[in-house]
C-alpha positions as CSV (number, residue, x, y, z in Angstrom):
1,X,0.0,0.0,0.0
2,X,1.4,3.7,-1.3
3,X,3.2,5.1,2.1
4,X,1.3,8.3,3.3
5,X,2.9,11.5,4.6
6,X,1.7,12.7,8.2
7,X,-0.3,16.1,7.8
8,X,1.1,19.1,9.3
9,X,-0.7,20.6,12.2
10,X,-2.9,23.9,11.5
11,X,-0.4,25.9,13.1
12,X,2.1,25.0,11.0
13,X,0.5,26.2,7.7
14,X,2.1,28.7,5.2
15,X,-1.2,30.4,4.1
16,X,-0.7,33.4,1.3
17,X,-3.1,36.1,0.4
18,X,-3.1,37.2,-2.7
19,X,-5.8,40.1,-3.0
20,X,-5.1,43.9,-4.1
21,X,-7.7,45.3,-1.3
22,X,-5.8,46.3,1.9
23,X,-9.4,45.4,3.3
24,X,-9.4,41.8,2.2
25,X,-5.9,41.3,3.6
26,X,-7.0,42.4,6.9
27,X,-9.9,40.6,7.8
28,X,-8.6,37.0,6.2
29,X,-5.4,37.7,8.5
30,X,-7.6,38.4,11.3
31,X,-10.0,35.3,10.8
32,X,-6.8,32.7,10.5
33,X,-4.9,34.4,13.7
34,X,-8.1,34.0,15.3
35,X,-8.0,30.2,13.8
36,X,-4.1,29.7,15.3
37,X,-2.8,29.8,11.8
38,X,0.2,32.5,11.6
39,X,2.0,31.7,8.9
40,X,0.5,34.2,6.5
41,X,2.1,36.3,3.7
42,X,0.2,38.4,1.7
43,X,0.8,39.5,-1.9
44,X,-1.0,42.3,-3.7
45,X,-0.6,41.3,-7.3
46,X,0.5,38.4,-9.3
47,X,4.0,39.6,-9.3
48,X,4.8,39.5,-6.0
49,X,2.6,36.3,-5.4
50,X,4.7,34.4,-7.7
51,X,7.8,35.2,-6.4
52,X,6.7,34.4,-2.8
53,X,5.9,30.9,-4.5
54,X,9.1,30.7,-5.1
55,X,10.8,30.4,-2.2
56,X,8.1,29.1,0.2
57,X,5.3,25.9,-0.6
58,X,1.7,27.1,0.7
59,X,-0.8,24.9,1.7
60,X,-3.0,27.3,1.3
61,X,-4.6,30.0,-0.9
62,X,-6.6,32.7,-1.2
63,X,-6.6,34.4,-4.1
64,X,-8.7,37.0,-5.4
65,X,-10.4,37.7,-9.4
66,X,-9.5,41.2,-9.4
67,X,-5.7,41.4,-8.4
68,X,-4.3,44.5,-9.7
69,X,-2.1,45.7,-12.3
70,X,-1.3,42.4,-14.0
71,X,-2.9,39.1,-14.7
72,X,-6.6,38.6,-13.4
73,X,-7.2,35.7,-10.5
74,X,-8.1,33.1,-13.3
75,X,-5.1,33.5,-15.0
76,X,-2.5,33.3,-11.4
77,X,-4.4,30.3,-10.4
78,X,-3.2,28.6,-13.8
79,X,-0.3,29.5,-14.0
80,X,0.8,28.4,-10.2
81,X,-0.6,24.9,-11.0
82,X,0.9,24.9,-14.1
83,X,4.5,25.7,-12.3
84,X,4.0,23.1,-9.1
85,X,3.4,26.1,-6.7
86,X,-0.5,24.7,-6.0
87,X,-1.0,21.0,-6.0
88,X,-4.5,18.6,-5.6
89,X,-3.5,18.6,-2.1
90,X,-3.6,22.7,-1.9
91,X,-6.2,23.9,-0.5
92,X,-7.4,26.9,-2.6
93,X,-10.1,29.8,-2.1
94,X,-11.0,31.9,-4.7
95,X,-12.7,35.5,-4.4
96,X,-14.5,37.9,-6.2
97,X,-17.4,40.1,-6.2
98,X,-18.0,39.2,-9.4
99,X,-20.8,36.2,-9.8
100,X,-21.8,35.8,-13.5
101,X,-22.5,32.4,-14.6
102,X,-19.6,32.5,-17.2
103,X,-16.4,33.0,-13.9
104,X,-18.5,31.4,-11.7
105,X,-18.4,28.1,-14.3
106,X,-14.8,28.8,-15.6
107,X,-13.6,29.0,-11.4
108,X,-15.7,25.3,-10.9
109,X,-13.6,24.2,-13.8
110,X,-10.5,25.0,-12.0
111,X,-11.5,23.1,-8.8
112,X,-10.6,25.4,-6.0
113,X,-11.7,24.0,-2.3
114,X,-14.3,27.4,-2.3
115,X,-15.2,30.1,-3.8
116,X,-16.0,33.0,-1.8
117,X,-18.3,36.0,-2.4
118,X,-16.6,39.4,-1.5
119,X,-17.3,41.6,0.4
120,X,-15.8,39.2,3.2
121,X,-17.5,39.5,7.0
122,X,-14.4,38.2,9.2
123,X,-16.7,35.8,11.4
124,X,-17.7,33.8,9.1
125,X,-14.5,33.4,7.1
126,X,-13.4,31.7,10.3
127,X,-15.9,29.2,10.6
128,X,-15.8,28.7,6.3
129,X,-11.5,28.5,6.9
130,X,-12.1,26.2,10.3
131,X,-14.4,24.0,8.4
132,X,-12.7,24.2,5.2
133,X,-9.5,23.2,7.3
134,X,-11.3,20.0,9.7
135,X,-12.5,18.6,6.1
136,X,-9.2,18.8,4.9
137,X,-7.7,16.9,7.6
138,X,-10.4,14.3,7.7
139,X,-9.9,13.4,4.0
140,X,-6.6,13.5,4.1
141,X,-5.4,10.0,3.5
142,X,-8.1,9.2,1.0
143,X,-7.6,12.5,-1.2
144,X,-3.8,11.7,-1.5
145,X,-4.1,8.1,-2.6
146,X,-7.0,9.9,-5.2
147,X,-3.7,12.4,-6.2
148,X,-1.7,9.9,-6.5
149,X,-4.0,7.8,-8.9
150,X,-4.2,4.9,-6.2
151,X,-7.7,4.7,-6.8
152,X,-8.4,1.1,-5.6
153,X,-6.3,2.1,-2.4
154,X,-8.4,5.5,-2.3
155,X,-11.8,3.3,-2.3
156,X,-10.5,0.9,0.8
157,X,-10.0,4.4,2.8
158,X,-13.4,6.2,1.7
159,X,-15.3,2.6,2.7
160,X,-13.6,2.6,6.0
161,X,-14.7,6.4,6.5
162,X,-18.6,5.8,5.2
163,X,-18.2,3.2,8.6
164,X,-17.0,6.6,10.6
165,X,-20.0,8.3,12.3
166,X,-17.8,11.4,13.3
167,X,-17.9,11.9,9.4
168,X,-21.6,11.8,8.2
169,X,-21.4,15.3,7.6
170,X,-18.6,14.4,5.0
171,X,-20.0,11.5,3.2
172,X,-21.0,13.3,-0.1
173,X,-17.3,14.4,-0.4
174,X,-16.1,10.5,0.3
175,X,-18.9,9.4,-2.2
176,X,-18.1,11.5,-4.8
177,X,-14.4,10.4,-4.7
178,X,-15.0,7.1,-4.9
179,X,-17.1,7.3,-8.2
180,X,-14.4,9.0,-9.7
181,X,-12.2,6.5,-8.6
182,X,-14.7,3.6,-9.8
183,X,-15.0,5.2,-13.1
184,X,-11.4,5.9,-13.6
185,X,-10.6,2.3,-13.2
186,X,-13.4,1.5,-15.8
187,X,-15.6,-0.2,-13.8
188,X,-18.6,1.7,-15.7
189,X,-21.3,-1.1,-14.6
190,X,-20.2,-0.9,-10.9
191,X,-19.4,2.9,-11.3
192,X,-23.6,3.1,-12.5
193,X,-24.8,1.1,-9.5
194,X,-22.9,3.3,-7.2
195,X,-24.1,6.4,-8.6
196,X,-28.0,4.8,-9.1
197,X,-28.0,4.2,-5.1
198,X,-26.9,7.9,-4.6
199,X,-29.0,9.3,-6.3
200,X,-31.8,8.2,-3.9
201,X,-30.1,9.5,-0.7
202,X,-28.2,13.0,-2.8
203,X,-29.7,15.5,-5.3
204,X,-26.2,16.7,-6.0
205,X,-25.4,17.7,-9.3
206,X,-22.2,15.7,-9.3
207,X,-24.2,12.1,-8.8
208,X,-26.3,12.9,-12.0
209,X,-23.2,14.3,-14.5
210,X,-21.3,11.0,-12.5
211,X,-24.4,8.4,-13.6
212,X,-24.3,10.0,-17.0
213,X,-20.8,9.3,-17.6
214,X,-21.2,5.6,-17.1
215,X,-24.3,5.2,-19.0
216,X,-22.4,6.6,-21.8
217,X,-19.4,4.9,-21.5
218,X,-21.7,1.6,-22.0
219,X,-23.4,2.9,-24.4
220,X,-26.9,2.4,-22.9
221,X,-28.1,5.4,-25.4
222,X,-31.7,5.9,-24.6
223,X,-30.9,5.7,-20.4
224,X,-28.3,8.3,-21.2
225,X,-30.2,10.8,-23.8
226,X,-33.1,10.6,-21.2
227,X,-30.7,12.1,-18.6
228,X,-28.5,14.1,-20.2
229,X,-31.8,16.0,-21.9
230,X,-32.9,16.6,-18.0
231,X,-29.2,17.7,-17.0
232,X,-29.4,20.2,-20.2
233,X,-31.7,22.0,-18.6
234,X,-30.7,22.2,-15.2
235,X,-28.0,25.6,-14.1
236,X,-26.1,23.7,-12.1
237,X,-25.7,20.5,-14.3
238,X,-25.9,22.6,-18.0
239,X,-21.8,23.0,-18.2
240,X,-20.6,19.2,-17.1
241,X,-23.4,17.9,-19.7
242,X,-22.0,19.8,-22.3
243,X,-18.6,18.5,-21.6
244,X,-19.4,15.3,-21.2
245,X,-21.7,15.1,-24.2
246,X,-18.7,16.3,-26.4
247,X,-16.2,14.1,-25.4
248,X,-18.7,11.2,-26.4
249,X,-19.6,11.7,-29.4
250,X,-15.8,12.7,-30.7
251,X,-15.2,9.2,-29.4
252,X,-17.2,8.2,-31.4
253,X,-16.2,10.4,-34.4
254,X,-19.5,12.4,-34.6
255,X,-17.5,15.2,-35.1
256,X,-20.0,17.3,-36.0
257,X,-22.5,16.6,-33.2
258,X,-19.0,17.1,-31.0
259,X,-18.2,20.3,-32.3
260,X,-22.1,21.7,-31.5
261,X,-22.0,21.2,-28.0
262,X,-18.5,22.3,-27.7
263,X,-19.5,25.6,-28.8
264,X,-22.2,25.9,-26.6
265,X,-19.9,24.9,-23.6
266,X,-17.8,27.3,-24.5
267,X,-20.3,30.1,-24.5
268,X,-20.9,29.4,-21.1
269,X,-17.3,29.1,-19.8
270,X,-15.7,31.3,-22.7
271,X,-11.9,31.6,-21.0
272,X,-11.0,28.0,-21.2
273,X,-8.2,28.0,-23.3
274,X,-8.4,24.3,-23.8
275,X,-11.9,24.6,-24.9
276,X,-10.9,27.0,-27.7
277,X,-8.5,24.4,-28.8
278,X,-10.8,21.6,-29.3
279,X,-13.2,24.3,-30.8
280,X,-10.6,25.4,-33.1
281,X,-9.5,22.2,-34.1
282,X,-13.1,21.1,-34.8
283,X,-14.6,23.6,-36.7
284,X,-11.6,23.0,-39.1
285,X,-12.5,19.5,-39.4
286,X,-16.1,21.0,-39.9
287,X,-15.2,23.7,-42.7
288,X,-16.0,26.3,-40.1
289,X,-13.3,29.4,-41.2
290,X,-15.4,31.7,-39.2
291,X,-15.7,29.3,-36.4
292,X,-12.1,28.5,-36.4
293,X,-11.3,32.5,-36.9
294,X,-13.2,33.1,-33.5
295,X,-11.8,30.1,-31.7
296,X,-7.8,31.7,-32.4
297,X,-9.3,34.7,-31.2
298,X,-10.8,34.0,-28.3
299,X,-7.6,31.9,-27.2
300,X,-4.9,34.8,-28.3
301,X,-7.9,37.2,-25.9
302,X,-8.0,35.1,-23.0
303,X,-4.4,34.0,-22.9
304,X,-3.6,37.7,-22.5
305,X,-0.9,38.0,-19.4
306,X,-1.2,34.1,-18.3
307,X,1.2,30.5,-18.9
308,X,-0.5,30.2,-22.5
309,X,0.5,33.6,-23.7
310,X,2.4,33.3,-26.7
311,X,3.2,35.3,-30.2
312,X,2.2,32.1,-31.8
313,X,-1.4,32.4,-30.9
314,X,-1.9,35.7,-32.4
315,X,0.5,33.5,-35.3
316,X,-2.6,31.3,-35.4
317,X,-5.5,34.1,-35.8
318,X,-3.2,35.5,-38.4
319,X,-3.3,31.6,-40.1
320,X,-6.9,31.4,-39.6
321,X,-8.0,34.9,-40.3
322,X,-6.2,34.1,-44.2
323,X,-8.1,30.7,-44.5
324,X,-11.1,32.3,-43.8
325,X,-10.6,35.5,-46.5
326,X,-10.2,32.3,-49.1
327,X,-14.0,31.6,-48.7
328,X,-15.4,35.2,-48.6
329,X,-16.0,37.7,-51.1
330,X,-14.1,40.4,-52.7
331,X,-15.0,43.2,-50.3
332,X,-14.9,41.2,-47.2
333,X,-12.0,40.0,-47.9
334,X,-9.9,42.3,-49.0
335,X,-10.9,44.1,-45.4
336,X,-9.9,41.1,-43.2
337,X,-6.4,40.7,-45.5
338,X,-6.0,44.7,-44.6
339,X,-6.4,44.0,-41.1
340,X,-4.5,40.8,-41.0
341,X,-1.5,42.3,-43.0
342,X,-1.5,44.8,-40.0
343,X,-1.3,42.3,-37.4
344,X,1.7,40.9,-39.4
345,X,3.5,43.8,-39.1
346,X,3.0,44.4,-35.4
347,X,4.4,41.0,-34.6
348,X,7.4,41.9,-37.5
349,X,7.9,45.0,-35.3
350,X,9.0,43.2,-32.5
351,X,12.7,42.2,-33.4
352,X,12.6,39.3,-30.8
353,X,10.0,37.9,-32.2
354,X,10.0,38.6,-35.5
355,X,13.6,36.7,-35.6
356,X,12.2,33.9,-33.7
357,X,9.2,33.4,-36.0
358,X,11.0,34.5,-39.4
359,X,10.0,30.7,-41.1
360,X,6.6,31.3,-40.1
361,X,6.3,34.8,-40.8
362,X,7.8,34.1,-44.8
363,X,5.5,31.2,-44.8
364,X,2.3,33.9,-44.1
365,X,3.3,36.0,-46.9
366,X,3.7,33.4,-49.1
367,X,0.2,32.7,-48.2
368,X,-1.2,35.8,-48.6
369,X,0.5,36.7,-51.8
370,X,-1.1,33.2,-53.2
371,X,-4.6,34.9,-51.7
372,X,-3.8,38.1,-53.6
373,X,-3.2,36.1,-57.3
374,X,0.9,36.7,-57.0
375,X,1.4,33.4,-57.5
376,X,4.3,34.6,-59.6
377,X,5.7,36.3,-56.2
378,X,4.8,33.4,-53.9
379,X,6.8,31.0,-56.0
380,X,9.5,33.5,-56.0
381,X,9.8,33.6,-51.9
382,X,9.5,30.1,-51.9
383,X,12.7,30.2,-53.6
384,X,14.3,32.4,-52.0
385,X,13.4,31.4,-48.7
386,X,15.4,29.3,-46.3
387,X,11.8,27.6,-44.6
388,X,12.8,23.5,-43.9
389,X,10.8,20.5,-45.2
390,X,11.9,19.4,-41.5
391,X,9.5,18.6,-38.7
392,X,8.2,21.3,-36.9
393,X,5.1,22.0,-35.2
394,X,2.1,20.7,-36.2
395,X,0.6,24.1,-37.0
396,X,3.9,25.2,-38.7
397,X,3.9,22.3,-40.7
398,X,-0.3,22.6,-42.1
399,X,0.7,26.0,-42.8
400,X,3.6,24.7,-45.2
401,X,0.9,22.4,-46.6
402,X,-1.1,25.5,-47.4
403,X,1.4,27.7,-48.5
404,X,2.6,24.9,-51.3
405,X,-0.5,23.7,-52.5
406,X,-1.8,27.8,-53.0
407,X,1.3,28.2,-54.8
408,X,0.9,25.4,-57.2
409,X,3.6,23.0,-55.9
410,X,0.7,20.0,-54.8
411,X,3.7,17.4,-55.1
412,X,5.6,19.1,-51.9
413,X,2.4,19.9,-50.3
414,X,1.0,16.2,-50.4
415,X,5.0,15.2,-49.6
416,X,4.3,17.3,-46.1
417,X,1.1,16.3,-45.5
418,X,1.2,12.5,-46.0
419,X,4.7,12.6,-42.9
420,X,2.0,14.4,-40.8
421,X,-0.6,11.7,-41.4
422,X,2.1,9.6,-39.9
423,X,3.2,11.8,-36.7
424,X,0.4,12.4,-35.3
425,X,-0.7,10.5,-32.2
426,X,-4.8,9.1,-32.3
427,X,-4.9,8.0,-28.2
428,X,-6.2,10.9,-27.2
429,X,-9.6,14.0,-27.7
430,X,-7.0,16.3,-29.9
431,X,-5.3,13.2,-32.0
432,X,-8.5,12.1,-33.1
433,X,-9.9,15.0,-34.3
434,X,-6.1,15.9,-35.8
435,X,-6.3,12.6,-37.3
436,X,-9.9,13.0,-39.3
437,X,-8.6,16.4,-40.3
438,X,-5.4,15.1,-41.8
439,X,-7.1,12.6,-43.2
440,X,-9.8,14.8,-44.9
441,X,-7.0,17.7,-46.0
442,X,-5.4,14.6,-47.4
443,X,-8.3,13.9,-49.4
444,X,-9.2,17.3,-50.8
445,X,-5.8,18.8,-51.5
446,X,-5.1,15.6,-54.2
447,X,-8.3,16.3,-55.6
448,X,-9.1,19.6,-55.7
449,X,-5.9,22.1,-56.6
450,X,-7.8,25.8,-55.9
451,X,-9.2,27.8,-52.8
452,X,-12.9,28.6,-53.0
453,X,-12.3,31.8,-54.0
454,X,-10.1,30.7,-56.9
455,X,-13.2,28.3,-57.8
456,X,-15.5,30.5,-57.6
457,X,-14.1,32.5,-59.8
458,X,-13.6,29.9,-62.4
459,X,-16.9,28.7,-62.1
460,X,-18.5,32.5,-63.4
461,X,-15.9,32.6,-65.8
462,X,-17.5,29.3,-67.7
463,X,-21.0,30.2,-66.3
464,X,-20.7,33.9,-68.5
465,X,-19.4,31.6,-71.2
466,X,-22.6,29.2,-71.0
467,X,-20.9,26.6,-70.0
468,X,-22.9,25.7,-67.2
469,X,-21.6,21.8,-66.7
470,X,-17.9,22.8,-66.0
471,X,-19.4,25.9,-63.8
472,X,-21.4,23.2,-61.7
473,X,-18.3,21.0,-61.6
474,X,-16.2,24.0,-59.8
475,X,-18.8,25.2,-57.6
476,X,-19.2,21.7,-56.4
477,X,-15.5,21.4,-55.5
478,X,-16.1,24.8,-53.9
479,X,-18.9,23.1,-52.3
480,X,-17.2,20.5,-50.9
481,X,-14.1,23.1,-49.4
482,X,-17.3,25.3,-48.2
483,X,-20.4,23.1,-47.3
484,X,-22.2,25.6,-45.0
485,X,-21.3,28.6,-47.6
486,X,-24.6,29.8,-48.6
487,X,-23.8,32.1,-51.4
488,X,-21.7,28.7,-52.4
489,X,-24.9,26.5,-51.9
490,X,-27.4,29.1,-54.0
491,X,-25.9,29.7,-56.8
492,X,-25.3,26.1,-57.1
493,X,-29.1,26.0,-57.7
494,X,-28.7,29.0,-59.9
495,X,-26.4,26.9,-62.5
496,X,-28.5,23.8,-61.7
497,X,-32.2,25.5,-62.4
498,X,-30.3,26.3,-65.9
499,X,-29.4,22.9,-66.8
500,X,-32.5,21.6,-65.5
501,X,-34.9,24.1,-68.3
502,X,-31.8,23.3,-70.8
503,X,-31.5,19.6,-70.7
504,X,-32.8,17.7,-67.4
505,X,-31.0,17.0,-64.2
506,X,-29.0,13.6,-63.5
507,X,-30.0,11.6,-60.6
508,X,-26.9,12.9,-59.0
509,X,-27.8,16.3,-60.0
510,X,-31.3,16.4,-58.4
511,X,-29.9,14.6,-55.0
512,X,-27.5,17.3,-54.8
513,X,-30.3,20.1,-55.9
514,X,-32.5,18.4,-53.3
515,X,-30.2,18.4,-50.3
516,X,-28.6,22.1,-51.5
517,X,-32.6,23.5,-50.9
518,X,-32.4,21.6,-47.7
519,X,-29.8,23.0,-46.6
520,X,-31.1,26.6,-47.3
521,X,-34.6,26.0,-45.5
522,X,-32.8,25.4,-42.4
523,X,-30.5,28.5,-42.6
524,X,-31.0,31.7,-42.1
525,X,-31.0,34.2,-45.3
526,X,-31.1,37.7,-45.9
527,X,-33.7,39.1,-48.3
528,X,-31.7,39.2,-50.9
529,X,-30.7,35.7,-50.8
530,X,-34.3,34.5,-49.6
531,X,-35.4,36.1,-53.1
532,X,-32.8,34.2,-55.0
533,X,-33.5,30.8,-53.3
534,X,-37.1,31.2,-54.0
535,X,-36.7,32.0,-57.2
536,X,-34.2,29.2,-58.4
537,X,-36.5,26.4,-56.5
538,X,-39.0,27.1,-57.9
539,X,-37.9,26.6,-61.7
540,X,-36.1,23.4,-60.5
541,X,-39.4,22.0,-59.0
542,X,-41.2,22.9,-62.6
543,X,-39.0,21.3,-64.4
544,X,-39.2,17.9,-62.0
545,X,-43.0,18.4,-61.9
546,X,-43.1,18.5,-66.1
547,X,-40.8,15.7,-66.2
548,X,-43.2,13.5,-64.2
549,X,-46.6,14.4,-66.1
C-alpha cells in the first residue's frame, strides 16, 4: 500500500493572500490568527505572489479575481498549477465580487476548495476556513491516494470512512471520490450502481453528471439521452453535460455533433483556453473558417498576461484569419487581409520575435501573396526562402501544406502532409480529431488544386461563357471546401435551375439540388438571398413536376 505522509498541524500552515484590497488582507489575517494559523504572507498582485511561491510551498490560498495591475485571478491560479506552486492537495479559495454564470463556471472548472463571495465579513470566514481546514484533515489520506492515482487504495479508505460516524457530515465528499475512482478504473457497470444508489439518498449535481458518464461509456443510449436531456436543462448541471456530451460523441467520431456542444460549452465558460482548442480544431474538421477565426481569437484574448500567452497564438489568428478571407467575397476579404497584414506587421515589429518566428512569418506572406493572385511572387519567396521540409510543429507544418498547394507545388504539399498523417498520435480527444482532419486535407488537396475563391471565380468565368456543366463542376468542389457557404450553396441552384430548363437534371444532380434546398430552408437568409432561393426552386421544382406528367 502507497506510504502516506503525516499532515502538518494547523499551526504550522504557510497560508498566502493574494488580493489587491488592503481590506481583504485584513480581515482573512484576522479570521486565520483568530484560527491559530500564523504563517500568512500576503501579496497584492501576481508579481509578487509568484515570487513568494518561489521560495516558500503554501498549503493554502486565497486568491482574489480582481488582483491588480497584471494578470486577473483566473489567470494566477493557472499559471501556479501549471508551475507546481499549487497541487490537488492545496487547499485553494478563490474571491471575487463578481458572480456571472460565465467565472463562476470557468472558477468550478479549476477546482478550487471554495469560492468566496466578497465583500468578506471576518466571522464567518473563520468558521468557512475552520471547516474548510477539519475537512481537509479528515480526508486527508483518502484525497492523496486519489492524487496519486491509487484509486483502488483510495476506495478501501473512503469505505472505511462511510463506517466513521464522526464523518456523516462528509459522506457526499467521500462518495463522490470514490465514483471517480470507480469510473477511472473503468468499472462503468459498478461505477452506474454506485451512482444509481446515490442518487436516492443525494440530489447533487455531481451524482447525476457522475451516472451520466457511465451510462455513456456503456453505451446504454436511450438511459443516457433521457438524462442528459434533463441535466441540459438544469443551471447547475448545464456545463458538465455539455462536456461530457462532447467528449462522447468525438469518441465516437461524430465530429459534427462534438463540435455543436463544444460551442455551446464554451459560450458558457468562454476563457477555457483548452476549450478554444478543441473548438478550433473542430470547426476546421467541420469547414468552419469563421468558427475557427473566432476560436484563435478567443484563445490569443484570454491567454492575455497568463502560462499560455504566446506570439504564436496571435500566429494562429493570423493563419486562420487568411483561411477564412479564401472563402469570402471580394470586399470582405480584402478588409480582413488589410487588417491581418496589420497584425503581421506588429508582430514583424517586435525584433525578438519577428527573428524567432521568421520561417513562419515568410510562410504567411507566401500565403497571402497566393490569396492576392501573385502566385508569380509566392513561387518566388519560396525560392528564396530558407523555410525547412523538417519537422516542426504541427501548425507550422499545415501552414507549409497551405502555402505549397496555394502556390501550385501540390507534389511538396501532399509530400508534407502525408509525414504528418504519420506523426500524429490518435490516443487521445485532440489526436483524433487531428487525425480525421489530416485525413480529410489529405483527401481534398489531391483532388481539388484551388481555394474557393479561386473556384468561384472559375466557375463565373465558364458560367458567363454558358458553360454551365464545368461551372457546376467548380462550384461543387467549392462546395465541398465550403459546405455551409450559402452564397456557395445558391448559386449552385442558380447553375442547376439552368441545366435543368436546358437539358434535365441527372439523378446525381437532383440529389444534390434536393439536399442544397435543404440546406437553405434550415439556414437563415437575408432578403436578398431568400429572393434568390425562391426563385431558383421554384424553376427546379417545374421542371421535376413536367418531367413527371
Amino acid at each position: 500500500m502507497i506510504e502516506i505522509p503525516p499532515q502538518k498541524h494547523w499551526s504550522n500552515l504557510n497560508v498566502l493572500i493574494i488580493d489587491g484590497q488592503a481590506l481583504v488582507h485584513t480581515t482573512i489575517q484576522a479570521a486565520l490568527i483568530d484560527a491559530n494559523i500564523k504563517n500568512v504572507q500576503s501579496a497584492f498582485n501576481s508579481y509578487s505572489a509568484l515570487r513568494l511561491c518561489e521560495s516558500c510551498t503554501f498549503d493554502m490560498v486565497l486568491v482574489a479575481f480582481d488582483v491588480k495591475s497584471d494578470k486577473d485571478g483566473f489567470n494566477l491560479l493557472e499559471e501556479m498549477k501549471f508551475k507546481g506552486y499549487i497541487t490537488n492537495t492545496t487547499c485553494v479559495v478563490f474571491l471575487s465580487a463578481d458572480t456571472s454564470k460565465s467565472l463562476v463556471n470557468c472558477v468550478v472548472e479549476m477546482e478550487p476548495t471554495d469560492f468566496w463571495v466578497k465583500p468578506l465579513d471576518k466571522s464567518k470566514v473563520e468558521h468557512r476556513i475552520k471547516q474548510i481546514l477539519l475537512i481537509e484533515k479528515k480526508l486527508y489520506d483518502l484525497r492523496f491516494c486519489f492524487d496519486k492515482e491509487e484509486y483502488a487504495t483510495a476506495i478501501y479508505y473512503a469505505e472505511r470512512q462511510l463506517k466513521d460516524e464522526s464523518l456523516v457530515l462528509y459522506h457526499p465528499h467521500i462518495n463522490r471520490l470514490i465514483g471517480r475512482s470507480l469510473f477511472n478504473l473503468r468499472e462503468y457497470k459498478e461505477a452506474q450502481v454506485f451512482y444509481e444508489k446515490l442518487a436516492e439518498a443525494y440530489s447533487y449535481a455531481w451524482v447525476q453528471v457522475g451516472l451520466a458518464a457511465t451510462l455513456l461509456q456503456q453505451d446504454k443510449m436511450d438511459e443516457a439521452t433521457t438524462l442528459t436531456n434533463e441535466l441540459l436543462q438544469r443551471e447547475d448541471t448545464k456545463f458538465a453535460t455539455y462536456d461530457l456530451l462532447a467528449e462522447y460523441h468525438i469518441a465516437k467520431e461524430n465530429f459534427q455533433m462534438g463540435y455543436e456542444i463544444i460551442q455551446e460549452a464554451t459560450k458558457l465558460a468562454p476563457r477555457s483556453i483548452e476549450r478554444n482548442r478543441k473548438s478550433w480544431n473542430l470547426a476546421r474538421l467541420n469547414h468552419d473558417r469563421l468558427g475557427q477565426y473566432m476560436a484563435t481569437k478567443n484563445m490569443s484574448k484570454y491567454a492575455k498576461n497568463s502560462i499560455h500567452d504566446s506570439p504564436v497564438l496571435q500566429l494562429n489568428v493570423i493563419r486562420s484569419s487568411i483561411d477564412l478571407a479564401a472563402t469570402l467575397p471580394e470586399a470582405e476579404s480584402n478588409k480582413l487581409l488589410a487588417n491581418t497584414e496589420r497584425s503581421i506587421e506588429r508582430l514583424k515589429s517586435d525584433f525578438t520575435v519577428a527573428n524567432e518566428l521568421k520561417e513562419q512569418l515568410t510562410i504567411i506572406d507566401i500565403r497571402l501573396m497566393s490569396l492576392r493572385r501573385n502566385k508569380k511572387v509566392a513561387e518566388a519567396l519560396i525560392e528564396e526562402s530558407a523555410a525547412s521540409d523538417n519537422h516542426s510543429s504541427f501548425e507550422d507544418d499545415l501552414d507549409k501544406v497551405k502555402a505549397y498547394h496555394e502556390a501550385g507545388m501540390w507534389e511538396k504539399s501532399m509530400q508534407i502532409l502525408d509525414r504528418m498523417k504519420d506523426e500524429v498520435a490518435q490516443d487521445s480527444f485532440t489526436g483524433k480529431v487531428l487525425t480525421a482532419y489530416l485525413e480529410q486535407e489529405s483527401e481534398e488537396r489531391e483532388n481539388i488544386r484551388y481555394n474557393p475563391k479561386e473556384l468561384g471565380e472559375m466557375a463565373s468565368s465558364h458560367y458567363k461563357n454558358k458553360r454551365y456543366k464545368p461551372s457546376y463542376n467548380f462550384l461543387c468542389q467549392a462546395n465541398k471546401l465550403s459546405p455551409n457557404n450559402k452564397n456557395i450553396v445558391i448559386t449552385i441552384l442558380k447553375v442547376l435551375a439552368i441545366i435543368a430548363e436546358e437539358s434535365g437534371l441527372t439523378e446525381a444532380e437532383s440529389i444534390h439540388a434536393e439536399e442544397s434546398i435543404k440546406f437553405l430552408v434550415d439556414v437563415k437568409l437575408s432578403e436578398q438571398q431568400q429572393a434568390l432561393f425562391d426563385e431558383y426552386k421554384v424553376r427546379i421544382d417545374k421542371v421535376l413536376r413536367d418531367i413527371e406528367e
